[in-house]
ZADO-1210 file (C-alpha; in nm, 4 decimals, padded with zeros to 6 digits):
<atoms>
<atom x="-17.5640" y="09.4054" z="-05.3129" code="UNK" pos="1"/>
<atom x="-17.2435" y="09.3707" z="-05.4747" code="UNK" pos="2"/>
<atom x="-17.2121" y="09.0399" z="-05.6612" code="UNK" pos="3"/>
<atom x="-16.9450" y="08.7607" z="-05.6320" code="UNK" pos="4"/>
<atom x="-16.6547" y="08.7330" z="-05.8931" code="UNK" pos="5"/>
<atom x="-16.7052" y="08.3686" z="-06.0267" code="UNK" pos="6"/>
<atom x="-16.4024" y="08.2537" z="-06.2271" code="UNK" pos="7"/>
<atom x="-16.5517" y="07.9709" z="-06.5121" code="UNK" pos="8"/>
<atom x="-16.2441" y="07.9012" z="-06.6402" code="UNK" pos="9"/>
<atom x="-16.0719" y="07.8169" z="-06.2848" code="UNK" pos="10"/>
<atom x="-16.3346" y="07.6106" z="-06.1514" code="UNK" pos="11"/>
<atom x="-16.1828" y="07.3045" z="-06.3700" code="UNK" pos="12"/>
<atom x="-15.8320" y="07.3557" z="-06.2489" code="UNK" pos="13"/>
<atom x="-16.0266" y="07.4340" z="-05.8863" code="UNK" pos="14"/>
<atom x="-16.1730" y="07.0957" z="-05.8904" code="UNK" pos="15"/>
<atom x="-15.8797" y="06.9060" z="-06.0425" code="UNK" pos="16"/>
<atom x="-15.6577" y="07.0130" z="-05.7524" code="UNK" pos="17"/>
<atom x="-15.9912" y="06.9432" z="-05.4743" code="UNK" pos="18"/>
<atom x="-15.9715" y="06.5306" z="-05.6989" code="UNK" pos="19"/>
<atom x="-15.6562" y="06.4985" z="-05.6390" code="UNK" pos="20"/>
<atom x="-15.6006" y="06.5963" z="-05.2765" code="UNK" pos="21"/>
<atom x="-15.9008" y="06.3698" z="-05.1872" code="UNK" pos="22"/>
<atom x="-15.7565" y="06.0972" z="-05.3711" code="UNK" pos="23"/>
<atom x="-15.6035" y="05.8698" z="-05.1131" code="UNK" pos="24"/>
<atom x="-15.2612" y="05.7389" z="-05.1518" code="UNK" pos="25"/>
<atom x="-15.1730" y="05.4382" z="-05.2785" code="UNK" pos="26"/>
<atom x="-14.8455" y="05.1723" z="-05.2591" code="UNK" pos="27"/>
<atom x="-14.7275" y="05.0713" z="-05.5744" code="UNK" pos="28"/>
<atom x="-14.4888" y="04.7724" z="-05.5939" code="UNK" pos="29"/>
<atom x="-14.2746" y="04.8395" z="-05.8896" code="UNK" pos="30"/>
<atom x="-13.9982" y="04.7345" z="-06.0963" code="UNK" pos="31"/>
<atom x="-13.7037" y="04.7903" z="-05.8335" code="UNK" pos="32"/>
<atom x="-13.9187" y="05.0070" z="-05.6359" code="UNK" pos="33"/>
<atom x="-14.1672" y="05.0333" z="-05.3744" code="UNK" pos="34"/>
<atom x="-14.3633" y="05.3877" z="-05.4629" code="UNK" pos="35"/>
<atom x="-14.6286" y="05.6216" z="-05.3044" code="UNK" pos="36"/>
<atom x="-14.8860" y="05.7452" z="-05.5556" code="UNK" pos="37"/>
<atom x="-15.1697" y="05.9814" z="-05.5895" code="UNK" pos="38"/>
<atom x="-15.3925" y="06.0148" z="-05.8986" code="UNK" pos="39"/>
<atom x="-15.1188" y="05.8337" z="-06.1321" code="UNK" pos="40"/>
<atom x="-14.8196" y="06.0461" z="-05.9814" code="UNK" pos="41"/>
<atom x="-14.5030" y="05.9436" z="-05.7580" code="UNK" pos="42"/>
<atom x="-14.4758" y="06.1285" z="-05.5041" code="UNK" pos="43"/>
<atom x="-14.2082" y="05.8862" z="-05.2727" code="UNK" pos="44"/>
<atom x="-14.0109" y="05.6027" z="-05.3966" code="UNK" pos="45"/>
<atom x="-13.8125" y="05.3733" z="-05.2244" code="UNK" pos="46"/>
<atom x="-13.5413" y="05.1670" z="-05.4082" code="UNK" pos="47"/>
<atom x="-13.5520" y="04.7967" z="-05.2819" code="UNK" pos="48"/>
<atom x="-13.3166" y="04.6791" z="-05.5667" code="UNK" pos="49"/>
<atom x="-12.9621" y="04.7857" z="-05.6812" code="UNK" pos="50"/>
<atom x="-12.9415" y="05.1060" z="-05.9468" code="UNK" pos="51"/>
<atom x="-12.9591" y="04.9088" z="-06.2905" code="UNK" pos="52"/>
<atom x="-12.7250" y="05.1392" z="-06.4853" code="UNK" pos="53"/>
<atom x="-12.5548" y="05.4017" z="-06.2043" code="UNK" pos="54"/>
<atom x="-12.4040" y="05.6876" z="-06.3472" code="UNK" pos="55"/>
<atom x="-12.0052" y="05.6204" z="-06.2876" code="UNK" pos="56"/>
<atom x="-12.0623" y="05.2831" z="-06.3312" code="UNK" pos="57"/>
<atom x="-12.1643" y="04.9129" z="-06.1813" code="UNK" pos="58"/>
<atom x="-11.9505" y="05.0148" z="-05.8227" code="UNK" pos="59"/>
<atom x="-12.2069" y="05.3130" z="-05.7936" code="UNK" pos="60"/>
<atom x="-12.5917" y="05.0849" z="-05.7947" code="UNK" pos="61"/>
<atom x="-12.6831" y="05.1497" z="-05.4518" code="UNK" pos="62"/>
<atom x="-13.0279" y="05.0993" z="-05.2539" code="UNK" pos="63"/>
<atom x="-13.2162" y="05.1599" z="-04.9860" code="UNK" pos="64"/>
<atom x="-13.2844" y="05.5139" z="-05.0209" code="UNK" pos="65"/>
<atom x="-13.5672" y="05.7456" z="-05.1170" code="UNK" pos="66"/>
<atom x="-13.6061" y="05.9514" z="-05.4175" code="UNK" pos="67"/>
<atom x="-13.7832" y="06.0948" z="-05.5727" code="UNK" pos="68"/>
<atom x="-13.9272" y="06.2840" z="-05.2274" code="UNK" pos="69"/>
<atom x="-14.1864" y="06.5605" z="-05.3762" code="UNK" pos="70"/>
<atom x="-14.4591" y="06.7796" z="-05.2368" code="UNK" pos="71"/>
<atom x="-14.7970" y="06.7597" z="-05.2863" code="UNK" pos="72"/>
<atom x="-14.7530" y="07.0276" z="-05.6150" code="UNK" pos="73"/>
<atom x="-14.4749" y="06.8105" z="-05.7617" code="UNK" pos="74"/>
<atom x="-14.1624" y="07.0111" z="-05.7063" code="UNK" pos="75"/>
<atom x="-13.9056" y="06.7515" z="-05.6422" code="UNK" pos="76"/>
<atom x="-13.7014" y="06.8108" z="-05.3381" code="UNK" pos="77"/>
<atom x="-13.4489" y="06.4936" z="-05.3514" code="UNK" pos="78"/>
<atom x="-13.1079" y="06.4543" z="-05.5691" code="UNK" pos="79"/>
<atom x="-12.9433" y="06.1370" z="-05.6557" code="UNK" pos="80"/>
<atom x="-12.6075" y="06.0707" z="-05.7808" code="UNK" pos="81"/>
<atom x="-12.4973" y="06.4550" z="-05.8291" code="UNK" pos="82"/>
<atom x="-12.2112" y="06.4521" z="-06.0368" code="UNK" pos="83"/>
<atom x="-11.9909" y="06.6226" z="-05.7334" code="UNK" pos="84"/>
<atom x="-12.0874" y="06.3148" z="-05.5050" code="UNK" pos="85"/>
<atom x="-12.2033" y="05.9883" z="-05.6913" code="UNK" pos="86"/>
<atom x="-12.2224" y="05.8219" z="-05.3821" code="UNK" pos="87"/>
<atom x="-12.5114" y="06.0720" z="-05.2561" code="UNK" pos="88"/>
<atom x="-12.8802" y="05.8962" z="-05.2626" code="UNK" pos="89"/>
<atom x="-13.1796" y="06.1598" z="-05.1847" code="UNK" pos="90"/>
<atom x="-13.2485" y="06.0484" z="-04.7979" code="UNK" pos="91"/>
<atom x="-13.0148" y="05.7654" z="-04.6737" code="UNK" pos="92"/>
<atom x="-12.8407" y="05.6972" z="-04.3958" code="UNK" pos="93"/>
<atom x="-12.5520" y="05.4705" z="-04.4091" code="UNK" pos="94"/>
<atom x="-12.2592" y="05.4915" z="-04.1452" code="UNK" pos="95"/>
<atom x="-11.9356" y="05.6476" z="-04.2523" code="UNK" pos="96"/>
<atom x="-11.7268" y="05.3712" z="-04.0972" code="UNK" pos="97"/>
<atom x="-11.7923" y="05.0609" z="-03.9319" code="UNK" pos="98"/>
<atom x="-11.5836" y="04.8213" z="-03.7082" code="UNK" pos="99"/>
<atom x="-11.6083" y="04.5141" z="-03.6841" code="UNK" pos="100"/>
<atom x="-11.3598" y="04.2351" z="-03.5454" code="UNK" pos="101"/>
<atom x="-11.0976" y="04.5336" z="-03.5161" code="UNK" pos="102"/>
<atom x="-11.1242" y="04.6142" z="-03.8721" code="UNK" pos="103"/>
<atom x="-11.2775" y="04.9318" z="-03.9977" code="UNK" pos="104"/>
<atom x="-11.4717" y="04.9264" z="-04.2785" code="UNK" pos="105"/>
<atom x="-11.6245" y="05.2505" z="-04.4829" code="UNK" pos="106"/>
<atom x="-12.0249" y="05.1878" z="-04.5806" code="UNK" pos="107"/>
<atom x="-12.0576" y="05.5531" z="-04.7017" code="UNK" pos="108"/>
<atom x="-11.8769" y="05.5752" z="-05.0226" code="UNK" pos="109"/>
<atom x="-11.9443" y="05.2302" z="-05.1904" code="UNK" pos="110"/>
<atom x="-11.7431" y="05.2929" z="-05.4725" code="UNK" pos="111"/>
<atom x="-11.4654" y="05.1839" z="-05.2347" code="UNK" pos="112"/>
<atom x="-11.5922" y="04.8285" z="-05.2619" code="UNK" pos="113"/>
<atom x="-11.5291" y="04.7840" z="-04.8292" code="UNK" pos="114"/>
<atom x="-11.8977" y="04.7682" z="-04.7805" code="UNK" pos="115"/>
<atom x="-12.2559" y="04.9375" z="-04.7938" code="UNK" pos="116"/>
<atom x="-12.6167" y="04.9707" z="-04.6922" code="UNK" pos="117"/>
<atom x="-12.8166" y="04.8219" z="-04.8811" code="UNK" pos="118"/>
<atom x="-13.2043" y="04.7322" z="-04.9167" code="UNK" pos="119"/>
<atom x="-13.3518" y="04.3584" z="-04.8400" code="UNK" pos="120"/>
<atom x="-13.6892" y="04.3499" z="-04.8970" code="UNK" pos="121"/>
<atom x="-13.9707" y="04.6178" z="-04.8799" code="UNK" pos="122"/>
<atom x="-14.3052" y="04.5634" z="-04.7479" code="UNK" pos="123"/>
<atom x="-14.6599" y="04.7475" z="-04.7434" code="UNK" pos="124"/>
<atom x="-14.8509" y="04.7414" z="-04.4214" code="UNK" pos="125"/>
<atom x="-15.1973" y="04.8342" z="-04.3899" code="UNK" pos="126"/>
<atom x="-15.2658" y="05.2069" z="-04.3683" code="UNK" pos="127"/>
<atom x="-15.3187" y="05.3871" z="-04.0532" code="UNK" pos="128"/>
<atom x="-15.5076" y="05.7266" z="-04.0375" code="UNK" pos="129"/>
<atom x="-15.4567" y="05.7287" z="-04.4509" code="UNK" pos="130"/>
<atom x="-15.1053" y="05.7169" z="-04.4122" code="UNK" pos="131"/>
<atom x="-14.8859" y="05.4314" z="-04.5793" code="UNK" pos="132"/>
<atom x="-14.6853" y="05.2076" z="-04.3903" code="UNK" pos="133"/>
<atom x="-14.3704" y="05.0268" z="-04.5290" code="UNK" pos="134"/>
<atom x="-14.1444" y="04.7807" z="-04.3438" code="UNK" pos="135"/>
<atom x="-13.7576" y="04.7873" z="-04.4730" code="UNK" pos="136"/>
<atom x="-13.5633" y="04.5128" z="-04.4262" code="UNK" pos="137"/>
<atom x="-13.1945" y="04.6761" z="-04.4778" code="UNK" pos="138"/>
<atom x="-12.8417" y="04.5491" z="-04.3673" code="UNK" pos="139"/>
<atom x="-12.5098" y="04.6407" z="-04.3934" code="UNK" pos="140"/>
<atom x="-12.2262" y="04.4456" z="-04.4826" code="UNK" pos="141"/>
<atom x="-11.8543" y="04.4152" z="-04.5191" code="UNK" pos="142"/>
<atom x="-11.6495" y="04.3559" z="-04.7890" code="UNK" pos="143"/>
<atom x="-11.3496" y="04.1768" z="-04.7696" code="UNK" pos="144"/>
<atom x="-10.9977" y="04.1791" z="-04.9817" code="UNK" pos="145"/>
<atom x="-11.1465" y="03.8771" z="-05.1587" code="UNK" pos="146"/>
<atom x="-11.4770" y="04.0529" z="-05.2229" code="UNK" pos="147"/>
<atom x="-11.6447" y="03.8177" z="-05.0388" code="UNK" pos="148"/>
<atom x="-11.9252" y="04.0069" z="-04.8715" code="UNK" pos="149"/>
<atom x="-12.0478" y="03.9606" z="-04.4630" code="UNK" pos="150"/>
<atom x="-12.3768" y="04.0972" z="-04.3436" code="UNK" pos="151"/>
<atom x="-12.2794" y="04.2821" z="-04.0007" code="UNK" pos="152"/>
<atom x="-12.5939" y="04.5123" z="-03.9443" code="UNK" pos="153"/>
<atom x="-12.9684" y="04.3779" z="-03.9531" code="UNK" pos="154"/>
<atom x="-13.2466" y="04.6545" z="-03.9680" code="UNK" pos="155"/>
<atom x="-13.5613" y="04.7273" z="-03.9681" code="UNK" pos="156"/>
<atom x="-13.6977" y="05.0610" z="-04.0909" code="UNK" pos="157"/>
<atom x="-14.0846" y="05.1432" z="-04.0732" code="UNK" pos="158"/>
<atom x="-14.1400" y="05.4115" z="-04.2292" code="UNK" pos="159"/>
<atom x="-14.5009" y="05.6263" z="-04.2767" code="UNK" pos="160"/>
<atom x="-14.5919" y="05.8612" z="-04.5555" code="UNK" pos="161"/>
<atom x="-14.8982" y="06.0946" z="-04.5689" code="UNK" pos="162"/>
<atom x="-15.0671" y="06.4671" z="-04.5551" code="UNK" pos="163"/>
<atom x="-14.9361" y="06.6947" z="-04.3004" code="UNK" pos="164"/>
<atom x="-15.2020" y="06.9609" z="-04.3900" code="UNK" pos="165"/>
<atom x="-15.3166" y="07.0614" z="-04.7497" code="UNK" pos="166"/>
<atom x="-14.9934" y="07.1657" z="-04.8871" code="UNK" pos="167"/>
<atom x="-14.7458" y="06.8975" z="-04.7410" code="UNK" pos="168"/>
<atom x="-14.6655" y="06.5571" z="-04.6735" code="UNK" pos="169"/>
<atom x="-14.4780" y="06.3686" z="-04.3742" code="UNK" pos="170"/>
<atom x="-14.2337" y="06.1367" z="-04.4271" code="UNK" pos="171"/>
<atom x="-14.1694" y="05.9198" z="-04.0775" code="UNK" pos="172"/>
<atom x="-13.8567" y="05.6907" z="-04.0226" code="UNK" pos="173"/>
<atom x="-13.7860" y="05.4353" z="-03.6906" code="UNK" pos="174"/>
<atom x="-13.4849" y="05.3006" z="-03.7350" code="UNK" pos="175"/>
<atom x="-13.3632" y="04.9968" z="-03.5700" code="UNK" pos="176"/>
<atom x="-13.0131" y="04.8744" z="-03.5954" code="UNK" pos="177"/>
<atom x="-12.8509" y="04.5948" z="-03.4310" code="UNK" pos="178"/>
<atom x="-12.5086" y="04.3766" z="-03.4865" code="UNK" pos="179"/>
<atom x="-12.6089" y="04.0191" z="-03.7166" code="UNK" pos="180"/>
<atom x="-12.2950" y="03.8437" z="-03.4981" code="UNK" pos="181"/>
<atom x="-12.0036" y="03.9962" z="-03.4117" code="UNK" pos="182"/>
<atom x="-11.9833" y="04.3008" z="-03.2345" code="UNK" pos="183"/>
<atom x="-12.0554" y="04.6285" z="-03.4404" code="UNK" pos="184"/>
<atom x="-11.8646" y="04.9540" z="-03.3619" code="UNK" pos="185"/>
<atom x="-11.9934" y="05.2913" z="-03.5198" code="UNK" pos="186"/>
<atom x="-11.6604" y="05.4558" z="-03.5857" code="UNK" pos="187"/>
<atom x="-11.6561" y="05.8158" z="-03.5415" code="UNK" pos="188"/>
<atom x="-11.6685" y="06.0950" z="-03.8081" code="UNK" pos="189"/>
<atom x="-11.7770" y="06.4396" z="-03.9276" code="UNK" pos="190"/>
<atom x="-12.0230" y="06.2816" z="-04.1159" code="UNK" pos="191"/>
<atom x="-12.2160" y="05.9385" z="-04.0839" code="UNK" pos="192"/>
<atom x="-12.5687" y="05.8321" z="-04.0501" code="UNK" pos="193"/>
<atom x="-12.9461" y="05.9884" z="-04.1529" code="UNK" pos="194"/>
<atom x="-12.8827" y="06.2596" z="-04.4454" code="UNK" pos="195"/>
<atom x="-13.0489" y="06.4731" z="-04.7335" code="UNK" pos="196"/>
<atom x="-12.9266" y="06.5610" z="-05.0563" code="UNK" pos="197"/>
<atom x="-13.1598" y="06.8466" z="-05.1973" code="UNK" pos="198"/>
<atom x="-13.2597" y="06.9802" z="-05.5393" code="UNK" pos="199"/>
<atom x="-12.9932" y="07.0947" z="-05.7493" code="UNK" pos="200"/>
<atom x="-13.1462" y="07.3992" z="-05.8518" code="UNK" pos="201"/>
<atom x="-13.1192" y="07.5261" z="-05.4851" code="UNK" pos="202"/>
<atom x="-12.7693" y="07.7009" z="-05.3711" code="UNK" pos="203"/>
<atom x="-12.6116" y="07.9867" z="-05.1263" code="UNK" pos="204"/>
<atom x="-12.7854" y="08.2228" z="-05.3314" code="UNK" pos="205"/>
<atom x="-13.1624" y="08.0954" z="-05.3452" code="UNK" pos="206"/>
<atom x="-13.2377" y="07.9201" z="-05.0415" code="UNK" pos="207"/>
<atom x="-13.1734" y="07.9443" z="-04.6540" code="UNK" pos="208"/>
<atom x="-13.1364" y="07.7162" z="-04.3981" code="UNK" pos="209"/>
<atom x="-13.2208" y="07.7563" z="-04.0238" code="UNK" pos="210"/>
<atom x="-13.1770" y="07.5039" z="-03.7059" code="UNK" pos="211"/>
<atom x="-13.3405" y="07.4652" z="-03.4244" code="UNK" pos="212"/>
<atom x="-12.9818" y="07.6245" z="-03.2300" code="UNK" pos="213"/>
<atom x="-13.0054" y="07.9346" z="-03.4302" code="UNK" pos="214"/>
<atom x="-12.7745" y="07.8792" z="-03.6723" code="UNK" pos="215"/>
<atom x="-12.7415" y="07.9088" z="-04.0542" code="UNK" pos="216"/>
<atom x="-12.5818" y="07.7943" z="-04.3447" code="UNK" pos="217"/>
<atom x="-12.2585" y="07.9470" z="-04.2179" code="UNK" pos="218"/>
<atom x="-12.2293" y="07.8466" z="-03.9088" code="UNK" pos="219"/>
<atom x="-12.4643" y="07.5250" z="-03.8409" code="UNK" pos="220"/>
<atom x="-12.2239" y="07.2699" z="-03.9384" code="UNK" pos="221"/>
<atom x="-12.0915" y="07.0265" z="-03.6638" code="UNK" pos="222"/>
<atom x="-12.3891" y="07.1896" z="-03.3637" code="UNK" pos="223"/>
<atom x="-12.6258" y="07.0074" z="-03.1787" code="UNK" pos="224"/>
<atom x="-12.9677" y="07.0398" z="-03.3701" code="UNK" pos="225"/>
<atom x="-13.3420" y="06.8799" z="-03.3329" code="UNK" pos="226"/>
<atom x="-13.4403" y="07.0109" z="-03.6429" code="UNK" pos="227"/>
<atom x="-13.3017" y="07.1661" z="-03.9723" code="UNK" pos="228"/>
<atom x="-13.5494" y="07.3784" z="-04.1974" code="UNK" pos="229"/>
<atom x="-13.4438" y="07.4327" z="-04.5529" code="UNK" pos="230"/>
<atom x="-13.6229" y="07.6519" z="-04.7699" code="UNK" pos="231"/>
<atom x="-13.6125" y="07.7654" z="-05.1608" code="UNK" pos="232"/>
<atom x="-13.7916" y="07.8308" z="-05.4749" code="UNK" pos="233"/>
<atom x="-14.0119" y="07.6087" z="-05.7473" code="UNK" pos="234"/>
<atom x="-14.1582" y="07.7106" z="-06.0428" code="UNK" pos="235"/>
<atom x="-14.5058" y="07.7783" z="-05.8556" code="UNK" pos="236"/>
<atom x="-14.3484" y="07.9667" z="-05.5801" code="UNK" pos="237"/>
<atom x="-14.1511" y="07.8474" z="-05.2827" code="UNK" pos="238"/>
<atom x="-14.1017" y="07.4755" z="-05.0893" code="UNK" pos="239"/>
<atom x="-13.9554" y="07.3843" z="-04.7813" code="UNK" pos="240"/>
<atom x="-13.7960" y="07.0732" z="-04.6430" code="UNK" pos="241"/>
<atom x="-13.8004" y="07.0222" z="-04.2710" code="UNK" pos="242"/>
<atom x="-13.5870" y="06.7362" z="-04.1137" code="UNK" pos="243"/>
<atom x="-13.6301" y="06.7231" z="-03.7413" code="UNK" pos="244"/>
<atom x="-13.4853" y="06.3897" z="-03.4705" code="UNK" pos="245"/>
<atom x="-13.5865" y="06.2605" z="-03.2100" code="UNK" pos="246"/>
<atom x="-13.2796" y="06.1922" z="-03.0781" code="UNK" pos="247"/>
<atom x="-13.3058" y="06.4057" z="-02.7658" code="UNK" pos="248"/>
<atom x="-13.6066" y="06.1830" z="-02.6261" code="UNK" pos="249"/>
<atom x="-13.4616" y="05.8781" z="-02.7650" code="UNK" pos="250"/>
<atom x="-13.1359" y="05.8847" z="-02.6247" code="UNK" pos="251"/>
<atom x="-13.1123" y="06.1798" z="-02.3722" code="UNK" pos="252"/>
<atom x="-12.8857" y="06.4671" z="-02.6024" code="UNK" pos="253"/>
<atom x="-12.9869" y="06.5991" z="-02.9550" code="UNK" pos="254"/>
<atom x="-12.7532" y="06.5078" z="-03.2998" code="UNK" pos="255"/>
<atom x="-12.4698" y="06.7055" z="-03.3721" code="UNK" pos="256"/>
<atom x="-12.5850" y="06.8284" z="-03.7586" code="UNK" pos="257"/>
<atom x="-12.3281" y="06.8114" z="-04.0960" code="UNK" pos="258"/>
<atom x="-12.4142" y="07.0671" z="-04.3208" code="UNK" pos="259"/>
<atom x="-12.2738" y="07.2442" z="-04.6231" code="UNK" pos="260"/>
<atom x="-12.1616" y="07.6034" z="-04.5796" code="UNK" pos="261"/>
<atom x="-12.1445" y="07.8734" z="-04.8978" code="UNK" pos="262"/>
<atom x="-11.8051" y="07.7388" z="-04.9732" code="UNK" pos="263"/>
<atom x="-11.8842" y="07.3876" z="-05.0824" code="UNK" pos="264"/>
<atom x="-12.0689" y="07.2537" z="-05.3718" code="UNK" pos="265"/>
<atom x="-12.2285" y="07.6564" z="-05.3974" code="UNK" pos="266"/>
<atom x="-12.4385" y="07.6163" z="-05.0730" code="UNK" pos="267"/>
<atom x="-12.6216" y="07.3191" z="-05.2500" code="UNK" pos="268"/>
<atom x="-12.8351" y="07.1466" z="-04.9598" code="UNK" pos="269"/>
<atom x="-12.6980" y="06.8823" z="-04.8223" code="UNK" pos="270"/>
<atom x="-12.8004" y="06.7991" z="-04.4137" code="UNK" pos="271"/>
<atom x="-12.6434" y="06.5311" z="-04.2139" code="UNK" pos="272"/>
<atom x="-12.8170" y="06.3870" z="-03.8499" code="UNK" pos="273"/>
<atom x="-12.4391" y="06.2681" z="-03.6751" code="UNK" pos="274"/>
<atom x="-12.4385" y="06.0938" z="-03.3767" code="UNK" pos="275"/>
<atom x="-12.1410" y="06.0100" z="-03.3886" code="UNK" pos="276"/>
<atom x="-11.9335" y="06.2837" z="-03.4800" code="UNK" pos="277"/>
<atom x="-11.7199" y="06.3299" z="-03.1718" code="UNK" pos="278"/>
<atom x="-11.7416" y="05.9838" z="-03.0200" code="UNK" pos="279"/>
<atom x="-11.7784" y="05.6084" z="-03.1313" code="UNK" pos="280"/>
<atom x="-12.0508" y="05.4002" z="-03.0202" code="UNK" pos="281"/>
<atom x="-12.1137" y="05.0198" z="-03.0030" code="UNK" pos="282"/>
<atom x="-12.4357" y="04.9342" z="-03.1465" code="UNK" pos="283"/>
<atom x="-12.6253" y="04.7782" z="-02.9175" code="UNK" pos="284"/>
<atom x="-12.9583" y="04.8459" z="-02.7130" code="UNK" pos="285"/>
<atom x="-12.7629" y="05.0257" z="-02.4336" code="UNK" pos="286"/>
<atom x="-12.7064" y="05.2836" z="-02.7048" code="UNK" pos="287"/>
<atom x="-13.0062" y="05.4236" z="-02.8753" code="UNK" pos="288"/>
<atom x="-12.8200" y="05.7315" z="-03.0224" code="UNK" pos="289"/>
<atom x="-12.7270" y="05.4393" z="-03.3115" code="UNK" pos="290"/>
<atom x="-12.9459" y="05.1459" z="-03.2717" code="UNK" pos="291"/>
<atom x="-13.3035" y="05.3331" z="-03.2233" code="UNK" pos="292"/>
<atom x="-13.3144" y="05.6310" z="-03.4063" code="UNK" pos="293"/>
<atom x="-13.6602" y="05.8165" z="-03.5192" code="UNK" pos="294"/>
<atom x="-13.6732" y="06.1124" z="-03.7621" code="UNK" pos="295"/>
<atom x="-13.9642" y="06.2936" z="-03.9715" code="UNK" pos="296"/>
<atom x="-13.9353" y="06.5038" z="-04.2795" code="UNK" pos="297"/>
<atom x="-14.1855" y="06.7598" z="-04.3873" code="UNK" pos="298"/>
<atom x="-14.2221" y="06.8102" z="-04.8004" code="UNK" pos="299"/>
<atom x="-14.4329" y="07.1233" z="-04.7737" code="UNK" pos="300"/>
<atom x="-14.5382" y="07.3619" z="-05.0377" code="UNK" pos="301"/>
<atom x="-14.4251" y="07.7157" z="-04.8408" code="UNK" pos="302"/>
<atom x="-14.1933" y="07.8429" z="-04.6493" code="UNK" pos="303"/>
<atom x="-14.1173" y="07.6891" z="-04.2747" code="UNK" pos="304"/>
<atom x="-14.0104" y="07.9440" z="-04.0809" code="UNK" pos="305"/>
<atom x="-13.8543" y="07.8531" z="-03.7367" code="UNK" pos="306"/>
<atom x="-14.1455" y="07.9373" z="-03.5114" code="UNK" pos="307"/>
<atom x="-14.3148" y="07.6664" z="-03.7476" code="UNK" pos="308"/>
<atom x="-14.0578" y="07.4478" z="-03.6949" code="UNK" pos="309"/>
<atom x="-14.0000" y="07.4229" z="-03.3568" code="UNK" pos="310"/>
<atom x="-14.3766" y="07.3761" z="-03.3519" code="UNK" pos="311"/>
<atom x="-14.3863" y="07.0710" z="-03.5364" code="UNK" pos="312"/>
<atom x="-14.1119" y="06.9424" z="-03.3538" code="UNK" pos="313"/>
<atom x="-14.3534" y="06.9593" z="-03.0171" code="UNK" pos="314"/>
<atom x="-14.6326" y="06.8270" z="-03.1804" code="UNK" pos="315"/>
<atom x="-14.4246" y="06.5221" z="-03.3180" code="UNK" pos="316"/>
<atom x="-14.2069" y="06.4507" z="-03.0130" code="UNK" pos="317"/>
<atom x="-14.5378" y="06.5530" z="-02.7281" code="UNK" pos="318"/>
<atom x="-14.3110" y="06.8096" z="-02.5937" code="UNK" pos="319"/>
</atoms>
């Protein structure tokens, strides 16, 4: 009978990676940050507090975004403040512009001092299925030409975090949105709302990107999407990120999608939900496009390929 090949010198690194998958994650309450960890490492942080030393300066500390986002091996699949957009925070979703009282104001690039999203307070909830839960208490706000600043969008973000599998995690957002007083117009715009900036290593030349419409790179940007699949290399092989809304049983039509093409920024990943790139909306509940919005992310250690992708998108949305 032939014999079994036993490997002594894996078994230690077999049984280090068995610990740590079994070792349930954990919220950590840090220093500006409210973090998920497993076995001592970060795997999802969530700044509550301000940047304390932005690169570009003081007009560049934002919050209420999450990076690092990494897989269960490490690779980190998040980039903030690339030196081509300093504005650009891992996964956040601020609006473009605003309106309020007939003026516009822009909450994307906060550098232009007119307003912002930023983060509240950040709560842990108990765990559900060994998942964390985390309420975030966001708003955005105004600024005014005497930099006085007006809260004109209260939210509240829970958001879940756990294994999808062996070699990924899930990262789930429900976003609600509504006006704090006066009434709130989401100004339309090619770009605006739920977004990912992705590793810097990853470009035209090393990575792909697929929708759920078909399209790629080249010709996704400003289509109707439920889901965007981006895929590249790591160090130990290759790692996917998978952004998918539920915007189609939410409010009736899917997201029209921002995306990079080969021509900007050298393909680097950059994905942008938009509901409102072709039309304004109030917010308010008669409008769940921008007040109730719901998206998941996948972190997964392989490549998503799109009949994978449109599969997770049933299983999360019961379709």
């Amino acid at each position: 009978m032939k014999q079994g090949f036993t490997c002594r010198a894996c078994a230690p690194l077999l049984l280090a990676s068995a610990t740590f998958a079994a070792e349930p994650l954990a919220s950590i309450d840090g220093d500006g940050v409210l973090a998920a960890s497993r076995g001592g490492e970060t795997l999802l942080s969530w700044r509550k507090a301000p940047l304390s030393s932005p690169a570009g300066g003081a007009k560049f500390a934002g919050s209420a975004f999450f990076h690092p986002l990494r897989t269960p091996s490490g690779f980190e699949l998040t980039t903030i403040q690339p030196s081509d957009h300093l504005h650009h925070f891992g996964v956040w979703w601020p609006w473009k512009f605003i309106e309020v009282n007939g003026t516009k104001h822009n909450t994307w690039e906060i550098q232009e001092k007119q307003g912002g999203h930023a983060a509240k307070s950040a709560t842990a909830l108990p765990a559900e299925n060994g998942a964390l839960r985390w309420r975030l208490e966001n708003e955005t706000h105004t600024t005014g030409p005497d930099g006085k600043q007006a809260t004109a969008i209260l939210e509240t973000t829970t958001a879940s975090f756990g294994a999808e599998g062996a070699d990924a995690f899930f990262l789930d957002l429900d976003i609600r949105q509504k006006a704090a007083g006066a009434p709130v117009k989401i100004v339309d715009y090619r770009y605006s709302g739920f977004s990912w900036r992705g590793p810097a290593s990853w470009n035209k030349d090393n990575s792909t990107m697929t929708t759920s419409g078909g399209k790629g790179r080249e010709d996704a940007n400003g289509t109707q999407a439920r889901w965007v699949v981006v895929c590249g290399p790591t160090p130990k092989g290759k790692a996917s990120l998978l952004m998918m809304s539920a915007a189609s049983r939410l409010a009736g039509g899917e997201e029209k999608v921002r995306v990079w093409d080969s021509k900007a920024h050298n393909g680097t990943p950059f994905v942008n939900f938009n509901p409102v790139m072709n039309q304004a909306l109030p917010l308010d509940e008669a409008h769940p496009a921008v007040s109730h919005r719901k998206y998941r992310i996948i972190a997964a250690d392989r490549e998503i390929d799109a009949q994978s992708a449109e599969a997770a998108w049933k299983k999360w949305t019961g379709s």
